[in-house]
KEPAVO-28732 format. One record per residue (C-alpha): residue in one letter; x, y, z. Coordinates in steps of 0.001 Angstrom, whole numbers, plus 500000, padded with zeros to 6 digits. Each point is the difference from the previous one (the first is absolute). Layout:
N
AXYZ;...
This chain:
996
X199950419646411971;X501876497133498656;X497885497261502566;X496922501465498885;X501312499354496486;X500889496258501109;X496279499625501585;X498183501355496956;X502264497581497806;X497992496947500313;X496440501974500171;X501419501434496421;X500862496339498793;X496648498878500987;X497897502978498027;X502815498731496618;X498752496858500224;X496029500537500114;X500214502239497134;X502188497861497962;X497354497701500493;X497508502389499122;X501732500972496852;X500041495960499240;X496549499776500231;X499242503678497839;X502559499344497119;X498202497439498388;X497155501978499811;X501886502656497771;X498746499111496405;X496111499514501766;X499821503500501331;X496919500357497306;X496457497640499741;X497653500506497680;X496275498948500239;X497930499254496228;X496588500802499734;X498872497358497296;X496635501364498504;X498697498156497436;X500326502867497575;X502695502036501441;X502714499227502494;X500790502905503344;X504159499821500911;X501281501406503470;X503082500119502095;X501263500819503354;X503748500657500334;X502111502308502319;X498585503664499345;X497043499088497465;X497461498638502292;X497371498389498097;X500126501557496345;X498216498825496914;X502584499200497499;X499655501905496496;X500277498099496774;X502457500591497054;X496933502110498804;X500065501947503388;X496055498647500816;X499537498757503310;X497987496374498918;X500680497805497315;X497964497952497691;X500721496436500643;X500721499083496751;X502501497644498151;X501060500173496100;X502026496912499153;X502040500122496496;X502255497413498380;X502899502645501193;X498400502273502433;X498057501023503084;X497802502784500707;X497999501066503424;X498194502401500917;X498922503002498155;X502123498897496353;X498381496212500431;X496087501960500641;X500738502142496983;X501363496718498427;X496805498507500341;X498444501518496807;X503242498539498167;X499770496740500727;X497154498931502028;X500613496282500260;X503906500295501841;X498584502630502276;X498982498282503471;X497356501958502028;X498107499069503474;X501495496550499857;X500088500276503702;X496332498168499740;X501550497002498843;X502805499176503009;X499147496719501410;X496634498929497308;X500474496619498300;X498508499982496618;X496273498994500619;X500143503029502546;X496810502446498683;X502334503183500092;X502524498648497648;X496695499380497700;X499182503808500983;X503340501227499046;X499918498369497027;X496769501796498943;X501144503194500673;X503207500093498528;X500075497379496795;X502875501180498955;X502433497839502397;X500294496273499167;X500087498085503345;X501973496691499986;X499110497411502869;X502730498345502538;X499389496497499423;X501367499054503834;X498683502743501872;X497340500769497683;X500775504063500599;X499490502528497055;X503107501689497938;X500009502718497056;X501117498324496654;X500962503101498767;X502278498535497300;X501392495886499830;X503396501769501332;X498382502214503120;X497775498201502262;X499528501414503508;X497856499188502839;X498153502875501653;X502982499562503443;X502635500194497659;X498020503026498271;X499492501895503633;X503431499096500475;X500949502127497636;X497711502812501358;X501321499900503562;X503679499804498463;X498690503559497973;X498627501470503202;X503650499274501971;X501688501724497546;X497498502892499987;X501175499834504008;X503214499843499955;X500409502800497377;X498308502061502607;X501930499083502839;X503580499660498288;X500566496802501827;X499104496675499433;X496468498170501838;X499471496569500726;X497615499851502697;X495909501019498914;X496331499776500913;X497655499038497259;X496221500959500665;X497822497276498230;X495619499940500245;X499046498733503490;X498035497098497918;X503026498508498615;X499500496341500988;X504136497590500922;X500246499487496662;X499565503468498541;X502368501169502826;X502599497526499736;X500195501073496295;X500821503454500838;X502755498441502552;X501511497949496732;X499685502892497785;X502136502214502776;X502442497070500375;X500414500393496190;X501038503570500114;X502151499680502865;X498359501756502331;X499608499275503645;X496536500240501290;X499368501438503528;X496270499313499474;X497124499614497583;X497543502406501863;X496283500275498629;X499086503282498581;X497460500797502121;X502142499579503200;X502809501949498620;X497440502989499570;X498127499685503061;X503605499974501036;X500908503711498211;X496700501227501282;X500902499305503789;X503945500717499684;X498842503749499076;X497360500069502269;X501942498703503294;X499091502740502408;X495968499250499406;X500328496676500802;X499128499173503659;X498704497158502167;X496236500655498761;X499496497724497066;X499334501450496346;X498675498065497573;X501311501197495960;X498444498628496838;X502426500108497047;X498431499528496317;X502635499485497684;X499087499734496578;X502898499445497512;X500345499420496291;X499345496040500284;X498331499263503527;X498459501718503181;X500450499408503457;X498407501224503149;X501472499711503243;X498939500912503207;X502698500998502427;X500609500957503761;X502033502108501492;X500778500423503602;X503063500119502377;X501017496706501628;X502357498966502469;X503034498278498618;X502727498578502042;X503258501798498302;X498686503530499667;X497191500154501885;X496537501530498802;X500198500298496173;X497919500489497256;X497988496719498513;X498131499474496702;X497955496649500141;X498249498780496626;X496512499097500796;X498220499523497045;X500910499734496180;X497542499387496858;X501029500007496280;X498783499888496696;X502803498532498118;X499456501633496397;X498209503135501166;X502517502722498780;X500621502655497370;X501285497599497580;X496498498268499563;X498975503750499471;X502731500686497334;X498902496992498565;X496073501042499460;X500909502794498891;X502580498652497395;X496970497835498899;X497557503328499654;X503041501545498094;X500514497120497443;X496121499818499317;X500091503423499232;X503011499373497825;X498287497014498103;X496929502334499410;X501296502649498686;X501982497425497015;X496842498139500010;X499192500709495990;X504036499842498968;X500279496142500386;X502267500794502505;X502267497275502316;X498319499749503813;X502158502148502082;X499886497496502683;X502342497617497293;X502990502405500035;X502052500088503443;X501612503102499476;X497216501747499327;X498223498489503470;X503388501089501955;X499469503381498969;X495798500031500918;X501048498573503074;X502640502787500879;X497208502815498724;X497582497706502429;X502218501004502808;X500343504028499178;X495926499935499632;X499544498213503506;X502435502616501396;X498140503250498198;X496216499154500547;X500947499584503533;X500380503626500023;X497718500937496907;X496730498915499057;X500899499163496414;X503225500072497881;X501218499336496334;X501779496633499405;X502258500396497067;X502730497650498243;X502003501066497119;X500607496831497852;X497956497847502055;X500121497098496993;X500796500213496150;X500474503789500877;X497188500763500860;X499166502422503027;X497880499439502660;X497696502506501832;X497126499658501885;X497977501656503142;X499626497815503314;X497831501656502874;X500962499195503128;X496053498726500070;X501273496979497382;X502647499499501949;X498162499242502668;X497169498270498534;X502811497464498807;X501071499448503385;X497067499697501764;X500523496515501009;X503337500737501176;X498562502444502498;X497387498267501509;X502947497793501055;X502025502801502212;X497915499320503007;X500702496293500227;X503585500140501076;X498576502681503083;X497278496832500815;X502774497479500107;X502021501998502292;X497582501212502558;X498911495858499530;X503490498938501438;X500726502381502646;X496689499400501222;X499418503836500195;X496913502233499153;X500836503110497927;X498819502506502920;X503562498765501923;X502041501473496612;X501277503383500452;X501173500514496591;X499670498793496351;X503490500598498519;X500369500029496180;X503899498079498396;X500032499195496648;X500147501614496540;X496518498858499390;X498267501319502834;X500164503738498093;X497217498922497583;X497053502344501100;X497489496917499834;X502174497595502273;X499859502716502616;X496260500358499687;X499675496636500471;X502200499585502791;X498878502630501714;X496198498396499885;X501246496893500898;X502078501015503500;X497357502451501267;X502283502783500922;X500315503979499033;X502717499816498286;X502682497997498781;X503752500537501208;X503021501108497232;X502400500814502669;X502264497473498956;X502222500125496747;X497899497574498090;X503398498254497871;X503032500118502027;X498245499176503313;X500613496183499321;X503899501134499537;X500611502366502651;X498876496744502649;X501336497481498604;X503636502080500094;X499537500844503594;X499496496369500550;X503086499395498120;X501372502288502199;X499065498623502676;X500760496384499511;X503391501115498660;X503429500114502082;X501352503117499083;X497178502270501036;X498430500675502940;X496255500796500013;X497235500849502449;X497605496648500823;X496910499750498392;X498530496527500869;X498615498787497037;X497421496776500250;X498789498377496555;X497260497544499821;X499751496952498048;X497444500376497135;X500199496367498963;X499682496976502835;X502027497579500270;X499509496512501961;X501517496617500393;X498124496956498886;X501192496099500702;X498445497105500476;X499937496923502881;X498664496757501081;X497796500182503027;X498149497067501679;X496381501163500116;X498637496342501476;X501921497405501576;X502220498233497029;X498447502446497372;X502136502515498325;X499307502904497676;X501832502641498551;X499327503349501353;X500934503442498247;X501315502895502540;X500267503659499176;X501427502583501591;X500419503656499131;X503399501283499779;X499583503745499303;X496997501067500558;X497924502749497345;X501138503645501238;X502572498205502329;X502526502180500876;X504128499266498458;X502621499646499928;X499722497296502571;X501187496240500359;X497809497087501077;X500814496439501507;X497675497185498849;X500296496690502126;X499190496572498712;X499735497918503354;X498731496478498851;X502713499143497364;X502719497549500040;X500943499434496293;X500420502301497196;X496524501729498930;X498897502630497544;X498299503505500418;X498699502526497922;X500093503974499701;X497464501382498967;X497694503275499630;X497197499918502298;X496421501639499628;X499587502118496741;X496496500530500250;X500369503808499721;X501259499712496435;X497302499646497071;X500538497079496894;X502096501998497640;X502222501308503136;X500334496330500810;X500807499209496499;X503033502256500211;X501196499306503138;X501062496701498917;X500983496622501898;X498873500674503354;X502199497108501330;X503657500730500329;X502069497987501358;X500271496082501104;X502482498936502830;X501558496865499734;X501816498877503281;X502922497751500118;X501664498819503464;X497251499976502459;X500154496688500464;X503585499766500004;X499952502323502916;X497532498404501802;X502356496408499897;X502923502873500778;X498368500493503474;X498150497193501024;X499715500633504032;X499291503536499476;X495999502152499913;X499504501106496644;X498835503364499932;X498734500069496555;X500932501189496526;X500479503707500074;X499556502015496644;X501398503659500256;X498674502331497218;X500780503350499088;X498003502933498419;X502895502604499847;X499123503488498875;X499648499607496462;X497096497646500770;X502003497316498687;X499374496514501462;X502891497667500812;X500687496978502230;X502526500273501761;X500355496393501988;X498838497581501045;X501174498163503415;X498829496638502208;X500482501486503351;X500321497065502591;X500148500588503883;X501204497544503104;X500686500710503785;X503582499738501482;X501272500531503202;X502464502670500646;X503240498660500828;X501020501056503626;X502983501914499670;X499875503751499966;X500384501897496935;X503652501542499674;X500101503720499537;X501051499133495934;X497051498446499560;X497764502527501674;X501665502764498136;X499654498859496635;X496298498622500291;X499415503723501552;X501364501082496588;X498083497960497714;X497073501075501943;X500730503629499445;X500662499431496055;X497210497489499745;X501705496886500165;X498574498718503881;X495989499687500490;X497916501954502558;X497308498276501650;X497969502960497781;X500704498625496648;X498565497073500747;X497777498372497134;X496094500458499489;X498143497318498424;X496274501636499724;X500741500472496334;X501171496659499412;X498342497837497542;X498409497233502801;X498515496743498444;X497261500673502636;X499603503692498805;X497191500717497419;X501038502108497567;X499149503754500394;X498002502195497968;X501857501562496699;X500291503606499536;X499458500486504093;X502011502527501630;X503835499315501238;X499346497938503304;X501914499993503307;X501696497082499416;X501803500896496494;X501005503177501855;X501648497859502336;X501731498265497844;X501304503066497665;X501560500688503886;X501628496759499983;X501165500285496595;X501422503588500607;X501861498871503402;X501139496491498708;X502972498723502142;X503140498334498643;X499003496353501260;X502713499248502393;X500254496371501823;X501473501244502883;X497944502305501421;X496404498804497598;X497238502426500356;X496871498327501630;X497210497867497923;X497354501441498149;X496919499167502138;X496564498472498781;X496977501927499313;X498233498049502126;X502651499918502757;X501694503623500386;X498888501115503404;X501517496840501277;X503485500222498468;X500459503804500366;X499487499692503708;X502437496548500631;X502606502485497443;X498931503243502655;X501233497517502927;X502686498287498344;X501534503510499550;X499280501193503388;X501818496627501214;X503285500883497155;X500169503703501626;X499760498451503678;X502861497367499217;X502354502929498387;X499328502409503019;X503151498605502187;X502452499835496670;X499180503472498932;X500794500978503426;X503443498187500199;X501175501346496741;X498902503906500772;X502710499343502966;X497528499602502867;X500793497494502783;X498867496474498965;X496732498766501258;X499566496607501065;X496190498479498274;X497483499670502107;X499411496005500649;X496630500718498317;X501803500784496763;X502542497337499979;X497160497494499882;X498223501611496973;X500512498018496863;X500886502436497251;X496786500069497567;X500515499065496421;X500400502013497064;X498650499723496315;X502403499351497172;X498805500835496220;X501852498597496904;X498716501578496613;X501356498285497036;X499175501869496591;X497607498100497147;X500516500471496519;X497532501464498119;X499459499843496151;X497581502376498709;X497154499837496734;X499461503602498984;X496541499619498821;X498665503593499036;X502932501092497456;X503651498182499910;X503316502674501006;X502353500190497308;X502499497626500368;X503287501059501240;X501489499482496612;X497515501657497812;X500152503290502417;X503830500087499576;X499261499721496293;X497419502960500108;X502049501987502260;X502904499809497228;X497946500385497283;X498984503389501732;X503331501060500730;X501143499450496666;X497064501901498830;X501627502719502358;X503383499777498546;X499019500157496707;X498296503337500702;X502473501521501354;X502635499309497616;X497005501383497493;X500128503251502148;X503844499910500238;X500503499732496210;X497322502576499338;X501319502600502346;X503696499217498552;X498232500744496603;X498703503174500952;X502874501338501266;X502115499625496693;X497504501326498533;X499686502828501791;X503571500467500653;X500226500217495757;X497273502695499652;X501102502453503001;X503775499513498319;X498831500735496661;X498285503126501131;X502771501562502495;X502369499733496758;X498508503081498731;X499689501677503356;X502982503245500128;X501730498643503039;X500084496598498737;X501875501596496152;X501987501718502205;X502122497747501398;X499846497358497334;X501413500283496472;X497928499302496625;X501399497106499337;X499406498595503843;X496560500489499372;X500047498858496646;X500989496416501437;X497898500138503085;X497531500887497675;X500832496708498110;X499364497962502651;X497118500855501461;X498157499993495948;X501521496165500384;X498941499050503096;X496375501294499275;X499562498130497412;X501173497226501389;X497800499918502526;X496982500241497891;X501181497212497727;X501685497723502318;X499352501093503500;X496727497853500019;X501832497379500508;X502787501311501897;X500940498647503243;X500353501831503415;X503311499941500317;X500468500931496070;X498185502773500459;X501534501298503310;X503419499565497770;X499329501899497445;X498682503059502605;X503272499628501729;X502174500216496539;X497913503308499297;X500621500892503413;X503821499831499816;X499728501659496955;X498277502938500817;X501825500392503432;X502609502454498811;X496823502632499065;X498436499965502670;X502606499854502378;X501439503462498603;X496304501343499699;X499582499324503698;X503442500984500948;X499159503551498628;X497214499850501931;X501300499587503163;X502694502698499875;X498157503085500615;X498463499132503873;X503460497378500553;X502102503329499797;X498023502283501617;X499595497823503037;X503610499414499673;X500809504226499713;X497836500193503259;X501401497355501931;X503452501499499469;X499057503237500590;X498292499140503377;X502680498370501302;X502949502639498843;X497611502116502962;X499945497194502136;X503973499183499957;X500858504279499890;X497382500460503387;X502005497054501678;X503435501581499698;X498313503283501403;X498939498316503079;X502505501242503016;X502684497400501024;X498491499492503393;X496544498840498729;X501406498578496926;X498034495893499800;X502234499131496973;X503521498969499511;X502247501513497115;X500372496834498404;X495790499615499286;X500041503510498796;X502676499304498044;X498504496788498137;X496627501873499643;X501746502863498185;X501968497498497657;X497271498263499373;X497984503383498371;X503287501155498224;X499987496125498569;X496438500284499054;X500164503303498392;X502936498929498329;X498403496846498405;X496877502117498940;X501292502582498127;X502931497554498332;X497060497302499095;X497680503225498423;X502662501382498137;X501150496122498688;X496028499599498772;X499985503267498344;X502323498672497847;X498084496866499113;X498060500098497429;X496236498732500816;X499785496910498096;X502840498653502283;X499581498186503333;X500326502671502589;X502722500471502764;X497758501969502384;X497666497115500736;X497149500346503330;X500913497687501740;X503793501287500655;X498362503674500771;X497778498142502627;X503257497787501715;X501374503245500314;X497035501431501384;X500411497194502641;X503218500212500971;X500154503592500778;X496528499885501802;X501484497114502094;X502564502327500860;X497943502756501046;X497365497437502212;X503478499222502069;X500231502988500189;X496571500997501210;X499574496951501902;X502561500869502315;X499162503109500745;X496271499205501073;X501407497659502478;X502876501636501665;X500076500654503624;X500725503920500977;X503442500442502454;X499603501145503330;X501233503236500390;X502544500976502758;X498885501468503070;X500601503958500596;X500804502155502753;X496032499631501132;X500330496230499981;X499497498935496486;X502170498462497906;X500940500929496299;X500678497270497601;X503953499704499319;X500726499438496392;X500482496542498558;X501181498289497040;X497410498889497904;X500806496380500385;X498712500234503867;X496775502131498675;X499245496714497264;X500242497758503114;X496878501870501524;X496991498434497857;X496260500393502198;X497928497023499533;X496799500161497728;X496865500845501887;X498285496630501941;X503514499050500645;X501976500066503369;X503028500841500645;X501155496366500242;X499480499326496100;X502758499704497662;X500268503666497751;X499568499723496369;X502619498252498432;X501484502060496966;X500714498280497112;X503596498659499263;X500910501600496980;X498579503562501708;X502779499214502865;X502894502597499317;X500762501485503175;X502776497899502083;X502009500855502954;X503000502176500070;X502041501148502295;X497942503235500127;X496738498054500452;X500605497259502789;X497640496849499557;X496904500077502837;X499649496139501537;X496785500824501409;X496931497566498839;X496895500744498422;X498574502915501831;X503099500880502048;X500482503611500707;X503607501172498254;X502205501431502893;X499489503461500384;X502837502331499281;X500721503204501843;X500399502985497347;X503597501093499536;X501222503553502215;X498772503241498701;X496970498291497794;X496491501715500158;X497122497704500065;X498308499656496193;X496496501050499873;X496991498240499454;X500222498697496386;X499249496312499979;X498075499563496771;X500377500747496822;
């Protein structure tokens, strides 16, 4: 037993060590258990979380509702969201922000900052003279730009989180519109970095429900194609999206489910709010005619009274989607006057009847860009709050063709329940089942420069190249390699969006700069001088469109190439060792991962067509991005061939390798411990073929932002602050208000229990006189001072009321407690009185206990009785104003001690071992009486244990038998048998009696 202990050892060592460095790698994910995802709707905002036992929940506000207006109320000395900033609105129209999401990323001669500006007059925009970006002058102390101002929101909707998780969240998914152009979504990346939070992905809102829809849906999905239309109309845009699903082959788990984007269209301001907002106007004419003879103000003039048309706007949408005609009524509309007035749902529509003959052109757009017919969609699936007006369904359903139009999807919180799966998913601490996800690029982007080419012998022109990056409905996150072959000295090249045909002029308008960014190189010729005897390869350009569908550059590199000879010597078993290493971890090169130049940007390439599909050649390259190698000089991966020359090199590299493997053949055999093999003469002769050696050396790159200018560094830091002491300030608001609260309600219960019987009781009149006192002085006080109290003032004066109340209410609750602390107390005694008298009746030979633990049991309920009846007798002579002697809390640590005594007890007899009896005249043996120090000795093992495991150790203090003369100590170990004694002359045999 012991070797097999000894061979285990190190197999036990081994299994420590991979967990500890398991636990390394799981502790740090302890406080990111949680993510969140945030459904930003322009009007109202969708929270969810995943963490350990609430898989995907939506997360309730303070008001218990499951979505929350995205709305902002900002005060000289306070902050409201939500529900209190929407009911704000009416208050004070011009410091409440609404559906400022629709001016991230617009510079000020943008035509939706004009738009918002029409529809809500209230708000004074102020102009960034550098970046020329909107903010809300709401007074000349609070200015805030519409990040800092969704800051605040996604700061609101983490708390709302982490209230419902009980632990804090760091790590989210953000949905934003699928037309949000680099610089609308690297605004929402600037307003996250403000809040602190730590973005897994911006994911479109149409992906994350197409997402929801197939996630529920897992077991229909198969290798057959289905195509799924989804019309999502919200309050301030609509988007359709055509999506399909199918099962794919992936190379970690195998066949798995697979949504592919394949056509989007959008109508930018096609929503509910352009609805509200006719309707508002219908309301306010009706308003102004019904004053028309008083001489009355135009109702249009007053801002409160337009917040509160606005919000009975809304309510009317909502009813004459279900009714034909309703009652629109405001009490105190303006100058107290009511409002009231009858809108059919026939005006209603008559109002919008522009707006609808716009739902089908989002449907045209789509079916334009996936190139589809509507006979190949299976289903029309309505998202959106707006899609329940009865007219937008009519319409639709005209438009698509179909029977009917699908509501099998939860038309608000399907944006939120994908998004938080993919938050999920892309987090650490969860695992998830795959569900490949493929987003297309709405928006294509190309690169532009320009170069000198010699068109006639001696004459030069200037010639300007395109070539498209990301193609329109290209699928990312992917990475692409652009490669500049004809330059040897620093050059320029632009970024830019490609074809935007498919947009109209005012969608044009809005989109804004359609260039965004120009390159400026620095080195290249520096690193041409660097390496003067060596093949330039060209100037590669790696880009990156990760799955936010946020451009980036991430280098660029002049990649040079020369042939060397390899050195004669054999490799030493080191070497080969580590460079099989860095192959396995990515560090060596495979003749595989060799580059592909077809997408490179050749000066004797025309440029391609914009907006054409992804080509074979950028594929090839995202391959060679994905499986870059860690340029090593040693061992150099081959060249890149030519376009024009690739069969060529590919077979001299086929042979070259064939002619490497041939040479190794007789040193591979000598170091797997074969007998060495002389070369053939053939093979001595052979001249060892060259190999190609790449040096990359790294160009700087400065960069023009051209559409909209980041932040700087600086100001973000600033903004983040000014945010978190925004936060700060609000919760030292909350914490002075709930410390206000309580002393206030701590002064009104105390008044009240003063004249409650058990409180006069115990206390004297002229205790409660005083108390009395206090409390009158404190409240008022607090009404005439406590305005400007401080936290901790008004925590201090709680505590001094605290202290002096404690006295009452510690003999009120005292009282209390008596009745059920005795009678528990009366029981326990009682019980174990039976207990101790049924152990002394049990007979000597099948007696478990010793006299010394029946003893101590039996003192210990004399002691207890004792203390009872002297401590009752001691309070009865008390009177009841005084601080009692019979207090709970010594009835329950006698409770404790005598119960521990009993347990022992107890304990010992469930686990002790019945004696074999000694054998009779028929050849059985009856059991020959023992002392009961040899019977404790016998203890059987809890069940699942063998007989090899230590007994249950007894505590020390429980420990009272010891050996005597009478009771010789056993030496056997843990699960010895005690020798067995023969019974003295004359004994009979005990019967069977071994429990009790």
């Amino acid at each position: 037993m012991a070797a097999t202990v000894r061979r285990q050892r190190p197999r036990r060592l081994a299994c420590w060590a991979v967990l500890a460095v398991l636990l390394a790698d799981l502790l740090p994910l302890s406080d990111t258990l949680a993510v969140m995802s945030v459904d930003l709707g322009s009007e109202s905002m969708k929270v969810a979380i995943v963490k350990p036992g609430v898989p995907m929940e939506i997360v309730l506000n303070k008001e218990s509702r499951r979505k929350t207006p995205v709305t902002v109320t900002l005060k000289e000395n306070e902050r409201f969201f939500g529900d209190s900033a929407a009911s704000m609105a009416i208050k004070n129209p011009k410091a409440t922000l609404r559906y400022f999401q629709h001016l991230l990323g617009k510079q000020e001669g943008n035509p939706h900052v004009a738009l918002y500006g029409a529809r809500f007059p209230e708000h004074e925009l102020g102009f960034d003279p550098q970046r020329q970006t909107v903010h809300f002058q709401i007074s000349p102390q609070l200015q805030f730009s519409p990040e800092e101002v969704l800051g605040m929101v996604l700061n609101y909707s983490r708390s709302l989180a982490e209230d419902f998780a009980e632990q804090p969240i760091k790590d989210a998914v953000i949905t934003v519109p699928a037309f949000f152009n680099q610089a609308e979504r690297r605004a929402v990346l600037q307003a996250a970095r403000m809040a602190g939070l730590k973005v897994l992905q911006l994911i479109n809102d149409n992906t994350a429900t197409a997402l929801s829809y197939g996630v529920f849906r897992r077991k229909d999905i198969n290798t057959t194609a289905q195509n799924v239309m989804f019309y999502d109309m919200g309050s301030g845009s609509t988007v359709c999206t055509i999506v399909t699903y199918q099962t794919v082959k992936t190379k970690e788990a195998g066949m798995q489910p697979q949504l592919q984007i394949r056509g989007v269209g959008f109508d930018r301001t096609l929503g509910g709010l352009e609805m509200e907002l006719r309707l508002r106007e219908h309301l306010a004419r009706l308003f102004n005619e019904q004053r028309k003879g008083q001489r009355a103000k135009d109702v249009r003039e007053n801002p409160r009274a337009m917040a509160k048309l606005l919000r009975e706007a809304n309510r009317l949408k909502t009813v004459l989607s279900a009714n034909a005609d309703h009652m629109a009524q405001i009490e105190g509309l303006m100058d107290d006057v009511d409002f009231k007035a009858k809108v059919t749902r026939a005006e209603f529509e008559e109002l919008c009847a522009d707006l609808f003959e716009r739902v089908p052109g989002p449907v045209q757009q789509a079916l334009q860009s996936a190139e589809m017919n509507l006979d190949e969609i299976e289903q029309v699936i309505l998202v959106g709050g707006a899609t329940r007006v009865p007219k937008v369904q009519e319409v639709l359903l005209k438009a698509v063709g179909k029977e009917e139009l699908g509501k099998n999807v939860n038309a608000d919180e399907a944006a939120a329940m994908g998004a938080v799966y993919q938050a999920a998913a892309l987090s650490k601490a969860f695992k998830v089942k795959p569900f490949v996800v493929r987003d297309a690029v709405i928006y294509p982007i190309l690169v532009e420069f320009t170069r000198e080419v010699e068109e006639e012998p001696g004459v030069r022109s200037l010639k300007h190249n395109k070539r498209v990056l990301f193609s329109r409905m290209g699928p990312y996150p992917q990475r692409k390699v652009i490669t500049f072959n004809r330059y040897n000295h620093d050059f320029n090249f632009h970024i830019n969006y490609g074809d935007l045909g498919f947009l109209g002029p005012e969608d044009l308008r809005v989109f804004g700069s359609q260039n965004l960014t120009t390159v400026k190189l620095k080195g290249v010729g520096e690193s041409f001088k660097k390496y003067p005897d060596y093949e330039s390869k060209g100037i590669k350009a790696h880009f990156n469109l990760d799955e936010s569908g946020v451009l980036s550059l991430i280098k660029v590199e002049s990649v040079f190439e020369t042939l060397v000879e390899d050195s004669p010597e054999e490799e030493s078993t080191l070497t080969k060792l580590g460079n099989t290493i860095s192959s396995l971890f990515g560090g060596g090169t495979t003749p595989d991962a060799k580059e592909n130049g077809t997408d490179s940007v050749q000066e004797e390439e025309e440029s391609p067509a914009e907006g054409s599909k992804d080509e074979p050649g950028e594929q090839a390259e995202l391959k060679e991005e994905a499986e870059a190698p860690v340029e090593d000089t040693s061992q150099p991966p081959p060249t890149e061939p030519k376009e024009d020359a690739a069969p060529e090199e590919e077979k001299a590299a086929e042979k070259e390798k064939e002619e490497k493997s041939e040479a190794q053949k007789p040193s591979e055999k000598k170091e797997a411990g074969s007998e060495p093999v002389p070369p053939a003469p053939e093979e001595e002769k052979k001249q060892k073929p060259a190999r190609k050696q790449r040096m990359v050396e790294e160009i700087g790159v400065e960069l023009m932002v051209l559409d909209l200018p980041d932040l700087p560094e600086d100001e973000l830091a600033r903004s983040a602050q000014k945010l978190q002491d925004l936060t700060l300030r609000d919760l030292e608001k909350q914490e002075r208000e709930k410390a206000a609260n309580s002393l206030e309600a701590f002064i009104f219960e105390t008044q009240d229990k003063l004249y409650q019987p058990e409180y006069q009781e115990v206390s004297t009149e002229e205790q409660r006189e005083e108390i009395s006192g206090r409390l009158s002085a404190a409240s008022t006080w607090l009404e005439d001072e406590g305005f400007g109290a401080t936290t901790v003032m008004l925590k201090e004066k709680l505590t001094e009321l605290r202290k002096l109340c404690h006295g009452l209410f510690f003999r009120v609750e005292e009282r209390k407690k008596w009745p059920e602390r005795l009678s528990a107390l009366d029981n326990l005694l009682n019980h174990s009185s039976m207990f101790l008298k049924g152990a002394r009746l049990i007979p000597e030979m099948d007696q478990i206990f010793t006299e010394v633990e029946m003893t101590t049991l039996e003192k210990v309920i004399n002691e207890t009785w004792a203390w009872k009846n002297a401590t009752m007798a001691e309070q009865a002579k008390l009177p009841a104003t005084e601080k009692p002697v019979l207090l709970s809390k010594d009835i329950e640590a006698k409770m404790m001690a005598l119960d521990r005594e009993v347990q022992y007890l107890l304990n010992k007899a469930k686990f002790a071992k019945p004696r074999p009896r000694p054998k009779d005249k028929n050849g059985t043996r009856a059991e020959p009486p023992l002392n009961a120090s040899d019977q404790a000795e016998k203890v059987i093992p809890p069940p699942g244990e063998t007989e090899d495991a230590k007994p249950i150790s007894e505590p020390e203090k429980e420990t009272r038998s010891e050996p005597t003369d009478a009771e010789p100590l056993e030496l056997g170990g843990p699960g010895a048998e005690p020798e067995q004694k023969e019974p003295p002359t004359g004994q009979k045999p005990t019967l069977k009696n071994d429990e009790l």
